[in-house]
N, C-alpha and C positions, 0 to 999 in steps of 0.2 A: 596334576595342575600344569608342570612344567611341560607337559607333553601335550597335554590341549592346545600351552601357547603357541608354541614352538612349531609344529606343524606335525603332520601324521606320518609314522613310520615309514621309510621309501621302501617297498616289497619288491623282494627281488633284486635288492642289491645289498653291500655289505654295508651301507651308513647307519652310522650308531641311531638308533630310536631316540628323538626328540632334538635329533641336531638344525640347526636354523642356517638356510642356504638364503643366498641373495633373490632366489628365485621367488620365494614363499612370502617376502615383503611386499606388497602393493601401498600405494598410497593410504589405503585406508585400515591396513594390519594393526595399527596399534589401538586404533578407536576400535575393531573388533576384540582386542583383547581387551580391551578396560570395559567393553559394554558385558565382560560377565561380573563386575563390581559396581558398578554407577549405570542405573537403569535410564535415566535421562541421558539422551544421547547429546542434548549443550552443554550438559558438565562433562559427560567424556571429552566433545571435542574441544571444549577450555583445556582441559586436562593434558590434550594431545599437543597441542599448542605450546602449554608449556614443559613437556615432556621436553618435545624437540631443542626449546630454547638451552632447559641445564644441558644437554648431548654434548649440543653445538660449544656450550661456552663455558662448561665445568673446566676447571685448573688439570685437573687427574681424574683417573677411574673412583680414585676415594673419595674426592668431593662429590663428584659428579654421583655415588652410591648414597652420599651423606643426605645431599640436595633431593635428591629423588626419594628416600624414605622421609624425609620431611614431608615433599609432597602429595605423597599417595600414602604410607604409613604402613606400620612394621607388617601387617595383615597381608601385605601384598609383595612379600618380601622375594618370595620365587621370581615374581614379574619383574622384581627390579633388580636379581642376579642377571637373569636374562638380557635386560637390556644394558648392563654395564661391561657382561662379557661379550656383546658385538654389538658394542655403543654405536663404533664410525659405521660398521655396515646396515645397522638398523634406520641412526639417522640418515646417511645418504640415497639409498634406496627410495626411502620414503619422500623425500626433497625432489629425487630425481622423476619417482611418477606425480609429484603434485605441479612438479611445471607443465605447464599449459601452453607456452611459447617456446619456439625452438630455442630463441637467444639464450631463456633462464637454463633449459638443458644442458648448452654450449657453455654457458660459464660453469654450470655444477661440476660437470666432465673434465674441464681445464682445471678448475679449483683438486678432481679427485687427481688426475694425472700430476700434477706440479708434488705429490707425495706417494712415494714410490708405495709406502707399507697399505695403500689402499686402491694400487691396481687391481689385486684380486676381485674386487669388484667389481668393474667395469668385466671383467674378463667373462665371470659368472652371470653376469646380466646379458654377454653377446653371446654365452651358451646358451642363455632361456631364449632368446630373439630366434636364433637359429632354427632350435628345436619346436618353436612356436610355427613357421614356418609349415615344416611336416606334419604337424598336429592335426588327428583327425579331425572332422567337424563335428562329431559327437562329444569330443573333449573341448571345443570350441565354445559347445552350447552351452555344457556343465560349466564352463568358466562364466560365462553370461548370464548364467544363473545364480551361481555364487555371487556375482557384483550385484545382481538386485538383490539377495540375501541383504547384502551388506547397507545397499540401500535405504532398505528396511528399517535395518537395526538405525537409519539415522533418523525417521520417522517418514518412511514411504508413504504410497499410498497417495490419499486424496492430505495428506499432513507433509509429503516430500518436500515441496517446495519452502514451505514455509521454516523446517527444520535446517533446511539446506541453504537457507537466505539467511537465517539464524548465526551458522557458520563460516558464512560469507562477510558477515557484516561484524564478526569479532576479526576478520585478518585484517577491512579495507578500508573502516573507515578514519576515514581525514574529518576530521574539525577545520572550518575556517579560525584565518587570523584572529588570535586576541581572546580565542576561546581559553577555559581556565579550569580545573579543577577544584572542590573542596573538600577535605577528607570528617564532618564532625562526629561525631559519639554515634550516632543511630544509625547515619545514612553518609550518601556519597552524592554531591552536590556537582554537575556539570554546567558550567554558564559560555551559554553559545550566543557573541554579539549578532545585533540588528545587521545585515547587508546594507550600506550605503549605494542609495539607487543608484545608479548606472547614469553617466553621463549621455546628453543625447548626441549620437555623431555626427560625425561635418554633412552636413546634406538634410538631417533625417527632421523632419517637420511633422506633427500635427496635420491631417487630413482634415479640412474645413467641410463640413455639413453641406456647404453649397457648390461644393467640388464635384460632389457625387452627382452619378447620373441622376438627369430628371425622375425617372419612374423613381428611385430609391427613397428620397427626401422628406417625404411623407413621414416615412417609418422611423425616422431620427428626431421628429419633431419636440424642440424644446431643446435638443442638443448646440451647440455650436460647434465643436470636431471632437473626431474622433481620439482615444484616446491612444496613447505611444503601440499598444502591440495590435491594437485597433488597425491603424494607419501602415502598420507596417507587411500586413495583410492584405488590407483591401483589395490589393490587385487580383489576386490571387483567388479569393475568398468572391470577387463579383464583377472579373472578369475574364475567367476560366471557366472548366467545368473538369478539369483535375482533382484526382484524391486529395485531399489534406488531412496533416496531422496536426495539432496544436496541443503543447503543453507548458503551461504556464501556469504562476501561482494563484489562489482562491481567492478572488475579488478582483482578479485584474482585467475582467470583462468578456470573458468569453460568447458569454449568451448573444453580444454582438456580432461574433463573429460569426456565430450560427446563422443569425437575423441577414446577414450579408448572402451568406449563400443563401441562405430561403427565397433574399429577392432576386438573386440572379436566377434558381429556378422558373418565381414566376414570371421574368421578362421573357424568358422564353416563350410563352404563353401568353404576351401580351398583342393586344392588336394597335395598331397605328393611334387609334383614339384613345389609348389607355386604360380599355377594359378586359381581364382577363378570362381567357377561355378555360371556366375553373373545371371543364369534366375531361381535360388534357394530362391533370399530372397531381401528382399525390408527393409530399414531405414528409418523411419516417425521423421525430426527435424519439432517439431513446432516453430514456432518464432513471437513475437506479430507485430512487424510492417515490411513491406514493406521493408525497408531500410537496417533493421536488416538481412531479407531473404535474402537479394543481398548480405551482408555481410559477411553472412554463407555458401552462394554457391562458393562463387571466396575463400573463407579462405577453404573449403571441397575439394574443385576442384585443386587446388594446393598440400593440404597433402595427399589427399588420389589419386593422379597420378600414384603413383608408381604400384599399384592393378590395373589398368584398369577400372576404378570401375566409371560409370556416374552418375553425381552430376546434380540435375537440380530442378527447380523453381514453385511453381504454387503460385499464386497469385490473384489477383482480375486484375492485368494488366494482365499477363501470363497464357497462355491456354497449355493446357498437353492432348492430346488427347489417348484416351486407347491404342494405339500401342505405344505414347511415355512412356506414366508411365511405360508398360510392360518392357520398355530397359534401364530404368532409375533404381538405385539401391539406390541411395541416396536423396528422396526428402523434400528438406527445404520450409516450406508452412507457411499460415498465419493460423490460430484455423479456421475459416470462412471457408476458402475453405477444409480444410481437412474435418468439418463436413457436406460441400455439398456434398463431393466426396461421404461417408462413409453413407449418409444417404441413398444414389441409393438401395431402395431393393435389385434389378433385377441384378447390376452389382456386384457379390463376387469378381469377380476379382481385384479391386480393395485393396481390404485390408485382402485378405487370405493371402499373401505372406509374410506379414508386421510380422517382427520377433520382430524388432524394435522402439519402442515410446516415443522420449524425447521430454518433454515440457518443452523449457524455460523460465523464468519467470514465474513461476507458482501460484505464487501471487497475477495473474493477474486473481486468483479465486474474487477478492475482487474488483474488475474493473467491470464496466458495460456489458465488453465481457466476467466475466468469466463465465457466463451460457453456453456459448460455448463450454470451456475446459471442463467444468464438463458433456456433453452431451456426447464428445469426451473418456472421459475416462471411463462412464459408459457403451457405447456401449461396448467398445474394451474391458473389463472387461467379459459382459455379454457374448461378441462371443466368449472370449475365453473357458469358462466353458460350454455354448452350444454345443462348436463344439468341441472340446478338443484338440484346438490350442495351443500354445505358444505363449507370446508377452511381450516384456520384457520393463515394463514402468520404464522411469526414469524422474525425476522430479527435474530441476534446478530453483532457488530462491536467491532471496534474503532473508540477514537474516531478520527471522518474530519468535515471542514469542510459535505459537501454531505449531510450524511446525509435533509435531506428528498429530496433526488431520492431517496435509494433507498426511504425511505419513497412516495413517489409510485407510484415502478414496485410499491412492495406492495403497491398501495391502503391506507396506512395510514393513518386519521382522523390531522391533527394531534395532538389529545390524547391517541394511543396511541406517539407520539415520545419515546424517553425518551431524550438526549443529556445523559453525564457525563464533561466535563474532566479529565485528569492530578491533579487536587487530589484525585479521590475512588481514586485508585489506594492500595492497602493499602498499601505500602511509598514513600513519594516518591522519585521518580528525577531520582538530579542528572547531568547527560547532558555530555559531553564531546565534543565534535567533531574531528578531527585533520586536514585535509589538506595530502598530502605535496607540497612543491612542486617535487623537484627530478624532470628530464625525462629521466635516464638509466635504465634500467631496472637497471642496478648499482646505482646508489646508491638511489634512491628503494627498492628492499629493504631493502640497509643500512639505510635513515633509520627503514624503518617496523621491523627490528627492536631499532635504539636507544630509539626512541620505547615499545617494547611492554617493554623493560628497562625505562625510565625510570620507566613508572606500574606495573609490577609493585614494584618496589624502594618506591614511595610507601605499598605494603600491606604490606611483610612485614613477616612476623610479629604485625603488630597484625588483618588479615581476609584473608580465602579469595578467590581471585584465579582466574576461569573465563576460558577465550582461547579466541574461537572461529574457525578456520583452514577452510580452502576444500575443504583435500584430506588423504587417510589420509598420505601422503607428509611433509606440512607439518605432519605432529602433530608429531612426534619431532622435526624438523626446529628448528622453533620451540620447545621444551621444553629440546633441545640448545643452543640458541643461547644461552636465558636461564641456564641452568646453568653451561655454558661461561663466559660476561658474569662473573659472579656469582664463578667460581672465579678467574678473571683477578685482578680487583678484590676480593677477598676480603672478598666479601659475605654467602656463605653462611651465615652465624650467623646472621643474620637469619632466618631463616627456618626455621630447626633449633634448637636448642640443644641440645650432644652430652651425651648418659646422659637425656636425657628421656622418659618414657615413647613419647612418637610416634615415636621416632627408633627403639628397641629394637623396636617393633611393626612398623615397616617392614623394617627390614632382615630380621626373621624373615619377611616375607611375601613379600618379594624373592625370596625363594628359590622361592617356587611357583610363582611366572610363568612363564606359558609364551613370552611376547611378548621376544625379546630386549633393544629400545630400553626398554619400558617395566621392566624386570628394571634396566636401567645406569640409569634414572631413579627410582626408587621411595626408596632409600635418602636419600636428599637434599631428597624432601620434594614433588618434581615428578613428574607422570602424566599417560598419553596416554589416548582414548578415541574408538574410533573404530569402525565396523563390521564393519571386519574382523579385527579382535582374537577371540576366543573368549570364550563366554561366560561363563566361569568367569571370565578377565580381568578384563572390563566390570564384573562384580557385587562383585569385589573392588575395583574400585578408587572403584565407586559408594558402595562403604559406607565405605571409606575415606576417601573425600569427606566422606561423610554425617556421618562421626563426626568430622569436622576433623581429621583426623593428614595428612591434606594439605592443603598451602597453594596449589600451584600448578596447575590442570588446564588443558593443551590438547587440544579438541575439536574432532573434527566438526559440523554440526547437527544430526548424528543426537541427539544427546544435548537439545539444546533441544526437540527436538519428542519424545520419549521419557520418561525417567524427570524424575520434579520435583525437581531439586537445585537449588536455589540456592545463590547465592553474593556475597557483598555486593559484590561488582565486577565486573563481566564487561567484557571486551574484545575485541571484532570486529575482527579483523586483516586489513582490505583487507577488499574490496566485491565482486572479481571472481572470476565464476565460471566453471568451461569447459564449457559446453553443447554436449554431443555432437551434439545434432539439429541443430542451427544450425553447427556445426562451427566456431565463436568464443567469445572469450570475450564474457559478459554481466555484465552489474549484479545483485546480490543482491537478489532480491525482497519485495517492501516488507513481506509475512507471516513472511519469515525475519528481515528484521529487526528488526520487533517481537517476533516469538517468542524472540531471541536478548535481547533488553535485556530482557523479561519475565523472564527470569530472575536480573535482579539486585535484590538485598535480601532478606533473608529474614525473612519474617512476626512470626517468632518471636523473633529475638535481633535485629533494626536496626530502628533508628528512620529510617534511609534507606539508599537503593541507590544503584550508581554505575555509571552505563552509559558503556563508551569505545567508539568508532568512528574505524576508522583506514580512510582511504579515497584516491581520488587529488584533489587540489586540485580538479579540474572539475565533479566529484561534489558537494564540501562543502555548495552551496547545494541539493543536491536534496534530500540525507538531512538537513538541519536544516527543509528543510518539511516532509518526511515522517514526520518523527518530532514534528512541533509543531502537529500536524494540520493545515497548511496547504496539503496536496494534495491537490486536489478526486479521489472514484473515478472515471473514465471507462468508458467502455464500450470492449470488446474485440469487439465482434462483428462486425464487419463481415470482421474475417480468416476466420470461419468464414460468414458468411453462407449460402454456395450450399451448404453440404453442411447446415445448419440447415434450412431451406427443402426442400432433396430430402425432408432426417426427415417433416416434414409433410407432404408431399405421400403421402409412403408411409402413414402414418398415415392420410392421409383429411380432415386438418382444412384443408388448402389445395386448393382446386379451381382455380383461377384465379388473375388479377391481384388484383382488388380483395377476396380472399382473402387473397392474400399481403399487399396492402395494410395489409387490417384488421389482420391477426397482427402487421406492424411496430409499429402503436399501440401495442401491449401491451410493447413489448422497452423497456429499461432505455439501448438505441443512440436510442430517440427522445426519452426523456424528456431526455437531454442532447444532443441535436440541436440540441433548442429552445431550448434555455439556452447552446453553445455553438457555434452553426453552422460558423464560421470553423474551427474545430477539427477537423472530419471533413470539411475541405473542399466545402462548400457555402455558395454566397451566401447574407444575409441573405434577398434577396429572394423566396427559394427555397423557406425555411422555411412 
C-alpha cells in the first residue's frame, strides 16, 4: 500500500523503493491517493482541502498524526505515516503546482526560502524543471496522459466539468454581507440576504418610449420607458449592429432587449414609407425549451404586428417546410433544430439570409445541450468569414462570474459586455440554503419534510407558498404530508379561515376536479400541478393561484418553465433527479434552478422574494456558488466531440487536420482551455 502511494520504484538507480521525492507531488497526488478509499471524487477533494489545512496549521508532527487519524481513520494509517513523515514537502509541493498566478508562486517560494530546513525543496523541484527540459516527448505524452488519468478520477468525461466546478466552488465561494449560518439537529441552515438595488447614477435616466426612433414605437405600445438595463442598452442593442452579450438577472427584462435588436434588423429593411422588405432578411431566437418557443412566438407575434413582419415556430413538435421558413422572418427555435436545419450542406438557403442570432440563456454552454450552442455559433462564425456575410450574434444569460469568456467565444468588443448583479433583479431575492445532514435515506426524507412544514407554517396565511418536487408521484405526496402535519398539530386555520370567501370558492370548485388527490386537497387551501393532470385541472388551479384563494402549491417544473405565476416564496425540495438516459439519479440542473427561484416575488405586490433550497449536505456548497454567481460556465464539448467533427466534415467545412484544428479555435472548449488547462486535463505546457 505504502509503495502504491508513495510512487514506483526508481530503476536504475540505488533509491530505496517507495521513497517519496518532490518530483512525484503534482497538485493533484493526494486526491489521487485518497481516490483508492473514497470513490466520490467531492468527498476526496473535501478531504484534500482539509488535509492541507491540519499540514499547514498542526502544532507538531504528533498533533498534526493525531488530527489526521481523526480525519480519515485508523484504516488508512499507512497514508497518514506517509504524510506526517514529509508533511512540509507534501504540503508545499502541492500549494506550489495549485497556484495558478505567478504572484501566489512568488509568495509560496519567499514563504519556503525565509526557512532554511525547507530549501531542499525548492532545490528538488529546479532538478525536475531542468530534467523536464530534456525530456523526450514520448515521456512528455505519458505525462499528458497520466494528467487525464487523473482527470478522470475527478469525474472527466462529459461529467469533468461539472465535478471540477464542484471543486471550485468549495475553495471560492464568498457569501455577500449579512449572510449567516445555522447549525440544527438534522440539517444545516445557510441564510443569504436580499441585494439592495443598486442606486441609479449621476447621469443615468429611464429611456422614455417617445425617445426611440420612429419605426421602433409601435413595438413598445402601452409602455411608457424603458426599464433601468433596458435604457442602459439601447444604444447599443438599436443602434449598432455589434455582437452583444447580456447577462442579468430572471425577470429583469431581457426579451426587450432582444425585441430592440429585432427592430434595428428590420429598419434595415425598411423603405422610406415605412414598409418592410420581408423576403431581405431572416431573425434566428434560440430558446432552450419548448414552452419557452411558444412563449416567445405569441409575445413576437403580438409586438412585432404592427411591421407585417411573420413570427413562427420550429421545434421537435413543429415542421417548417423551405417555402415556409422562406416567408417567415422571425424564427423562434429550440439549439437542436436550428443545428439540424444549419447542418444541410446542400441547402444555403436556409441561413444565408439570417442577419440575426440571439441565444437565450446561454449558459446553457454548461448544460449537457451546450455542445449544441457551441456547434451553432461556430458554424455561423465560420460562414460568416468564409463567405463574407454579416450576422449579428447576441447572447442573453443569466448572471454567470466568467461572462467575458463567453463574450470571447462571441467576438464581443468589450464595450458591447453588459454584466448586471442580483441588485438590478425586479423583485430582491432573499435566498435560504438547507442542507440535510442526516445519512439514512428514512430519515433525511423525514427531515426534508419537517423542514418543508417548518418554512411553509413561516408563510401562512400572511403569502403564497410554491414547492417544487422532482416527480408527478411527489406532488400529492408532499401536499399530503403538509396537510396531514398541519391537521395533527392543529394548524390549519392558518391558512383558511372557515366561512371566508376562498374557503366557499374552493370547495364548490372541488367538486369539478377530475384529479382525485388534488379534489381531497383543494378544500383546505393546498394543490398539486403537474403534467399529467388534465388540462381543465392545471387551468383551474393556475387561476386559483393567480387569484390567491390558494396558499399552498406543490409542483413539477413543468410549471416554472410554463405559465408565469409567482409567488412570494418558492421552495425547491431536494435537488435529485432520476434520469432515464443515465439510468441514475443526477443533480438538478443549474437552468432549472434558477428558473425555479425566478419565480419567487412577485413584481406587483412584494417588495422582495424568498427563495428556499432543500438539497443533501454535500451539495450545499455547490448550489450557494451557483446561485451567487460564483460558478464559472465550462464547456461541455469534448463528450460530443467526434460526432461534432463528423457534422463538419459532412458539411464540407473540415477537410483535414489543421481544418479540424482551425475549427477548434473557434469553439467556446478553447477559449476555456486556455484559462483552465488542468481542468480538461491537459498540462500547462501543453497549452
Amino acid at each position: 500500500l505504502k509503495a502504491g502511494l508513495v510512487g514506483q520504484e526508481e530503476s536504475g538507480s540505488g533509491e530505496r523503493k517507495g521513497a517519496l521525492h518532490a518530483r512525484d507531488i503534482d497538485a493533484h497526488w493526494i486526491q489521487r491517493s485518497l481516490s483508492k478509499f473514497y470513490k466520490d471524487p467531492i468527498v476526496a477533494q473535501q478531504k484534500v482541502n482539509e488535509i492541507l489545512q491540519i499540514l499547514r496549521e498542526a502544532s507538531d508532527d504528533r498533533d498534526c498524526e493525531n488530527q489526521l487519524v481523526l480525519l480519515l481513520g485508523f484504516d488508512q494509517f499507512e497514508f497518514i505515516k506517509v504524510l506526517r513523515q514529509h508533511r512540509q514537502m507534501i504540503l508545499y509541493c502541492t500549494l506550489l503546482k495549485q497556484a495558478q498566478e505567478g504572484k501566489e508562486r512568488e509568495q509560496l517560494e519567499k514563504e519556503i526560502l525565509s526557512r532554511p530546513e525547507l530549501h531542499h525543496i525548492l532545490a528538488e523541484l529546479q532538478e525536475t524543471e531542468s530534467a523536464d527540459v530534456v525530456q523526450s516527448e514520448r515521456e512528455k505524452r505519458a505525462r499528458a496522459q497520466q494528467q487525464r488519468r487523473a482527470a478522470e478520477a475527478q469525474g472527466a468525461g462529459d461529467e469533468t466539468t461539472s465535478a471540477g466546478n464542484w471543486i471550485q466552488s468549495r475553495k471560492r465561494c464568498h457569501l455577500p454581507d449579512g449572510s449567516f449560518r445555522k447549525q440544527r439537529k438534522s440539517y444545516e441552515e445557510v441564510h443569504v440576504p436580499a441585494l439592495k438595488p443598486k442606486p441609479f447614477d449621476d447621469g443615468e435616466k429611464l429611456v422614455p418610449i417617445v425617445e426611440l426612433p420612429k419605426y421602433a414605437q409601435p413595438a413598445f405600445e402601452g409602455y411608457k420607458t424603458l426599464n433601468r438595463i433596458q435604457s442602459k442598452l439601447c444604444d447599443a442593442a438599436l443602434k449598432t449592429d455589434e455582437h452583444l452579450l447580456l447577462c442579468a438577472p430572471t425577470g429583469a427584462g431581457k426579451t426587450n432587449v432582444a425585441l430592440l435588436c429585432i427592430l434595428r434588423e428590420i429598419s434595415k429593411h425598411m423603405s422610406d414609407d415605412g414598409k418592410v422588405r420581408a423576403d431581405e432578411f431572416k431573425c434566428i431566437y434560440i430558446a432552450p425549451m419548448k414552452s419557452l418557443v411558444q412563449e416567445m412566438v405569441g409575445n413576437f407575434t403580438k409586438r412585432l404586428a404592427p411591421y407585417n413582419i411573420n413570427v413562427g415556430e420550429m421545434t421537435g413538435d413543429t415542421q417548417m417546410n423551405k417555402e415556409q421558413f422562406m416567408q417567415t422572418q422571425v424564427i423562434v427555435c429550440t439549439p437542436e433544430k436550428y443545428d439540424i436545419v444549419t447542418r444541410k450542406g446542400g441547402e444555403r438557403a436556409y441561413n444565408e439570409l439570417v442577419g440575426l442570432l440571439i441565444i437565450d440563456e446561454i449558459h446553457l454552454l454548461h448544460d449537457n445541450r451546450g455542445p449544441v450552442l457551441e456547434a451553432i455559433v461556430v458554424r455561423t462564425l465560420r460562414q460568416m468569414e468564409q463567405n463574407h456575410e454579416e450576422c449579428r450574434l447576441v447572447g442573453l444569460s443569466a448572471t454567470l462570474p466568467n461572462y467575458q469568456d463567453v463574450g470571447t467565444f462571441l467576438r464581443v468588443k468589450p464595450k458591447n459586455l453588459f454584466h448586471f448583479d442580483n441588485s438590478y433583479r425586479p423583485v430582491p431575492l432573499e435566498q435560504q440554503y438547507i442542507g440535510i445532514t442526516e445519512k439514512k435515506a428514512l430519515k433525511r426524507f423525514q427531515a426534508m419534510n419537517e423542514v418543508v412544514y417548518d418554512k411553509v407554517m413561516e408563510h401562512a396565511g400572511k403569502s403564497q407558498v410554491l414547492i417544487f418536487v422532482h416527480s408527478r408521484k411527489e406532488t400529492a405526496k408532499t401536499a399530503k404530508a403538509i396537510r396531514d402535519a398541519c391537521l395533527e398539530k392543529d394548524t390549519l386555520s392558518a391558512f383558511m379561515r372557515e366561512g371566508s370567501a376562498s374557503t366557499e370558492i374552493l370547495r364548490s370548485e372541488a367538486s369539478q376536479v377530475a384529479n382525485a388527490d388534488l379534489r381531497d386537497l383543494i378544500p383546505y387551501g393546498f394543490a398539486i400541478h403537474h403534467a399529467g393532470m388534465t388540462r381543465v385541472d392545471r387551468t383551474l388551479v393556475e387561476d386559483l393561484f393567480a387569484d390567491r384563494h390558494l396558499q399552498v402549491l406543490v409542483s413539477t417544473a413543468t410549471l416554472a418553465w410554463g405559465v408565469n405565476l409567482p409567488a412570494h416564496t418558492v421552495i425547491i425540495k431536494g435537488t435529485q433527479i432520476y434520469s432515464p438516459e443515465l439510468g441514475r439519479w443526477t443533480e438538478l440542473g443549474a437552468l432549472d434552478v434558477m428558473q425555479m427561484l425566478g419565480r419567487a416575488g412577485r413584481p406587483q405586490y412584494d417588495s422582495k422574494g424568498k427563495g428556499i433550497m432543500i438539497t443533501h449536505h454535500s451539495e450545499l456548497q455547490y448550489y450557494l456558488s451557483l446561485m451567487n454567481q460564483q460558478l464559472p460556465i465550462e464547456s461541455q464539448m469534448i463528450s460530443k466531440l467526434a460526432d461534432m467533427l463528423n457534422a463538419e466534415i459532412v458539411l464540407g467545412t473540415i477537410n483535414n487536420v489543421s481544418d479540424a484544428m482551425n475549427w477548434m479555435g473557434y469553439t467556446y472548449l478553447y477559449v476555456r482551455m486556455i484559462k483552465a488547462p488542468g481542468l480538461y486535463g491537459i498540462s500547462g505546457d501543453m497549452v
